[in-house]
C-alpha positions in Angstrom: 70.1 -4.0 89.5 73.7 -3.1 89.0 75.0 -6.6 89.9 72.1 -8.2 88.0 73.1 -6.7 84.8 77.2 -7.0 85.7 76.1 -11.2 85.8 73.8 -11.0 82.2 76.9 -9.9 80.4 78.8 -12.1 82.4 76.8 -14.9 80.8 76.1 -13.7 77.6 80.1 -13.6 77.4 80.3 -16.9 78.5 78.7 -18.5 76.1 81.2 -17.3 73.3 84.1 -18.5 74.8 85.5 -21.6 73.6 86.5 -23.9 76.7 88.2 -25.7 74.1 92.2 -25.6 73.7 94.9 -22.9 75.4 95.9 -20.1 72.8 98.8 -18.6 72.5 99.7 -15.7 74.5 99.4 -13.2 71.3 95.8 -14.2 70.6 94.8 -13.6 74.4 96.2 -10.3 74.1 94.4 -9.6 71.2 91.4 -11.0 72.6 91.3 -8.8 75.2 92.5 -5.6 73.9 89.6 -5.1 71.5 87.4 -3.5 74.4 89.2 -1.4 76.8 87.9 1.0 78.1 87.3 4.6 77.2 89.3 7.4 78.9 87.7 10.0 80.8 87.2 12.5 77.6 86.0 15.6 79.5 85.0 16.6 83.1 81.0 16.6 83.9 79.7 18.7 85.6 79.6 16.6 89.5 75.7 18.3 90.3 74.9 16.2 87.1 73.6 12.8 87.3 75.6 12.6 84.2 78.9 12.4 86.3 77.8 9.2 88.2 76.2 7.1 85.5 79.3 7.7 83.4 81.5 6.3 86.6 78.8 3.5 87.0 79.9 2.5 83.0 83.5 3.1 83.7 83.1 0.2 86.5 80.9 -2.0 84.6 83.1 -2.0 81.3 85.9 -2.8 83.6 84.0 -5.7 85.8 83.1 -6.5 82.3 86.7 -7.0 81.4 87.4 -8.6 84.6 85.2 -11.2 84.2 86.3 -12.2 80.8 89.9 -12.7 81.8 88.5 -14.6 84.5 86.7 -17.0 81.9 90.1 -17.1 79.7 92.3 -18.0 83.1 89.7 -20.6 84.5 89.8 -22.6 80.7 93.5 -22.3 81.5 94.2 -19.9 78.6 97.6 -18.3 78.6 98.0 -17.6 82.8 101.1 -16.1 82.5 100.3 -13.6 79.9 96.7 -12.9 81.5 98.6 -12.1 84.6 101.0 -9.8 82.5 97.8 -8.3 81.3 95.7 -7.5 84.2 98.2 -5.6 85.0 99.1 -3.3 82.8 95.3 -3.1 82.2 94.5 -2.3 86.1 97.5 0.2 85.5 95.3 2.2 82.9 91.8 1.4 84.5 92.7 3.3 88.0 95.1 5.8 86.7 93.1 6.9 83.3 89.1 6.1 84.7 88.8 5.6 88.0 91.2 7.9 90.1 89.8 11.1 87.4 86.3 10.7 89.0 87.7 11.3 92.5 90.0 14.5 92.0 88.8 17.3 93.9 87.3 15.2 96.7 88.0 17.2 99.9 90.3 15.0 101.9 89.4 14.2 105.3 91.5 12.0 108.0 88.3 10.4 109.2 86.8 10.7 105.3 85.7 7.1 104.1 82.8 8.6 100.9 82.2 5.9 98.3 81.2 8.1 96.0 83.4 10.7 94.0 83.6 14.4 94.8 80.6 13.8 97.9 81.5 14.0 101.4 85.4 13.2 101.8 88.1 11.1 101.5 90.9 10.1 103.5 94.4 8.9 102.1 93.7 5.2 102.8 90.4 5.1 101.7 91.1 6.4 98.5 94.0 3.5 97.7 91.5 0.8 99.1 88.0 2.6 97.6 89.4 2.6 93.9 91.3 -0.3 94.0 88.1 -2.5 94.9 85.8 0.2 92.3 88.5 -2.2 89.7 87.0 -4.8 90.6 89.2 -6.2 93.2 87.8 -7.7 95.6 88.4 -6.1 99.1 87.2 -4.4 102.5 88.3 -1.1 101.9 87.3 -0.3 105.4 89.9 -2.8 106.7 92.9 -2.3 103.9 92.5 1.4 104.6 92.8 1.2 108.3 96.0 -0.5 108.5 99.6 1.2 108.8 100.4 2.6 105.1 103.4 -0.7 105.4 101.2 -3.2 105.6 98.9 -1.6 102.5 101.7 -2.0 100.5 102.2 -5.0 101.3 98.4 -6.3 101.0 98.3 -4.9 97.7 101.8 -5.6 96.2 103.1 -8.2 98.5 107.1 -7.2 98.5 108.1 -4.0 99.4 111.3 -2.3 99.6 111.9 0.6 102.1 113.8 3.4 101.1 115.2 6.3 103.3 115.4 9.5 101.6 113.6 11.5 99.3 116.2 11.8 96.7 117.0 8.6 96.8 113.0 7.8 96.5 113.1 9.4 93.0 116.3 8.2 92.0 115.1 4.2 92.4 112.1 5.4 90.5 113.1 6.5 87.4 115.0 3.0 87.1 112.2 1.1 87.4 109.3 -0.2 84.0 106.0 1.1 83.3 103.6 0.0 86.1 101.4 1.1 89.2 102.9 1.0 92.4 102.0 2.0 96.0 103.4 3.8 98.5 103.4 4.4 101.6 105.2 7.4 103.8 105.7 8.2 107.1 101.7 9.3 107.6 100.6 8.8 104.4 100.1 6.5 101.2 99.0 7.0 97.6 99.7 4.9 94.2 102.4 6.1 92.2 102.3 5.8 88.3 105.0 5.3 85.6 104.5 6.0 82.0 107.8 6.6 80.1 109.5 9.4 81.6 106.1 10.8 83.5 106.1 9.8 87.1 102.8 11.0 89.0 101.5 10.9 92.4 98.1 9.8 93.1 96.7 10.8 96.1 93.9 12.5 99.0 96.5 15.2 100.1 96.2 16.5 103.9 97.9 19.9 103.0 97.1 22.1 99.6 96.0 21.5 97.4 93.5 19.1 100.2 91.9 16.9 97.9 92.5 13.9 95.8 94.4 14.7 93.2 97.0 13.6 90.6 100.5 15.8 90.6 103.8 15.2 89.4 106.7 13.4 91.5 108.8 16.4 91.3 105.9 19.2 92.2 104.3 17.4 95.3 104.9 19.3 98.5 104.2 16.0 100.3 106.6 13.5 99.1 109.6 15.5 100.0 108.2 15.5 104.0 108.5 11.8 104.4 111.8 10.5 105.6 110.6 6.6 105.0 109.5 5.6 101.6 107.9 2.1 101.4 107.2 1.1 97.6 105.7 -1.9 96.6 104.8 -2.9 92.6 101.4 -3.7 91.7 102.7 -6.2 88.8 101.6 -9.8 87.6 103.4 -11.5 90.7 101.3 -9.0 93.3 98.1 -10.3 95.4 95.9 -7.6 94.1 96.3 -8.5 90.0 95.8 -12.1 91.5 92.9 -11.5 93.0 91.4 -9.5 90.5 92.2 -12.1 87.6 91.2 -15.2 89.8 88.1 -13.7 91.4 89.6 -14.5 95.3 89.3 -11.3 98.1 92.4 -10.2 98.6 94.2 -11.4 102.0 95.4 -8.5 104.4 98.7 -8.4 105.8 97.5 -6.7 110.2 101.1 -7.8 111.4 103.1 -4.6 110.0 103.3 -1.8 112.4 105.0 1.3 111.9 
């Protein structure tokens, strides 16, 4: 039912896009900006049925946004800037909808739930679980399994090792607005920049023990990682590739520790 519906709108959409001429960058963006979708306003209570049909819109409105980029980059409208785009729009769609959903979801090293706040969730799973809940498409059984390099490098495709907590945060706050993953010595998360807030998305294994969102500064876990491996999830990464051209994403299974 839920894919049967994602494919109407698909259609209906489809039938109002001119396959006509490129535009210009500026009109893409404002084509595409007119719908985004709506931040989590306020919690519901996760007993309620309430809870999942509102995550089951958050997902659709974003498929739904997927697939008309999709449309805009087959007619060969404006790649570059669609790229640029599905970026900065996946940024906003895991940190702001998605990820919200899943705070509070015990953490568990074997956990693999798809489902937000039932059963638990294990540090990989919850990198590969909401990236493909974006839309991307992806085993999140196999991305999640691998060694928290070669996640990084599936998603982002570079990554740049850094020794040193301090100097972790230091690289950082030098780098733009974007969502990046990380991965630690026994751990990985995403890591999101917004002006001068840098915050740490994650299924910790020690307090608070759930998925949660805390502040670069305030997390316990960071600072117990020697190895930092950070990768950006920007227009020239697999996963915004895959998400805009509608391929599954490749994994990288050569990476060890």
């Amino acid at each position: 039912m839920y894919q049967m519906l994602v494919l109407s709108l698909f259609l209906w959409s489809c039938i109002f896009l001119s396959p006509t001429e490129p535009v210009e960058s500026t009109t893409v963006s404002e084509s595409i900006k007119s719908d985004t979708i709506p931040l989590l306003q306020q919690p519901i209570a996760v007993d309620s049925k309430a809870f999942y049909q509102q995550y089951e819109r958050l997902r659709l409105n974003t498929h739904l946004k997927q697939f008309h980029c999709q449309a805009l980059y087959d007619q060969g409208f404006a790649k570059d800037s669609l790229l640029a785009f599905a970026a900065v729009y996946l940024h906003h769609a895991i940190r702001d909808n998605i990820c919200p959903f899943w705070y509070g979801t015990p953490w568990d090293y074997n956990g693999y739930t798809a489902l937000p706040r039932q059963g638990t969730i294990a540090c990989g799973y919850l990198v590969s679980t909401t990236l493909q809940h974006s839309g991307v498409k992806v085993n999140r059984y196999k991305l999640a399994q691998l060694y928290s390099h070669a996640i990084v490098t599936s998603i982002c495709g570079e990554a740049l090792t850094i020794t040193g907590f301090e100097n972790f945060k230091k690289h950082l706050s030098a780098l733009p607005d974007g969502l990046y993953v990380v991965g630690l010595d026994n751990h990985v998360g995403w890591i999101s920049i917004v002006g001068n807030s840098m915050t740490f998305i994650h299924s910790s294994y020690i307090t608070p023990g759930v998925a949660c969102s805390e502040s670069i500064d305030q997390s316990i876990v960071l600072p117990l990682s020697q190895r930092f491996v950070l990768g950006a999830m920007d227009k020239n990464s697999p996963a915004v590739s895959s998400w805009l051209k509608g391929h599954p994403l490749a994994l990288t299974t050569t990476i060890r520790p």
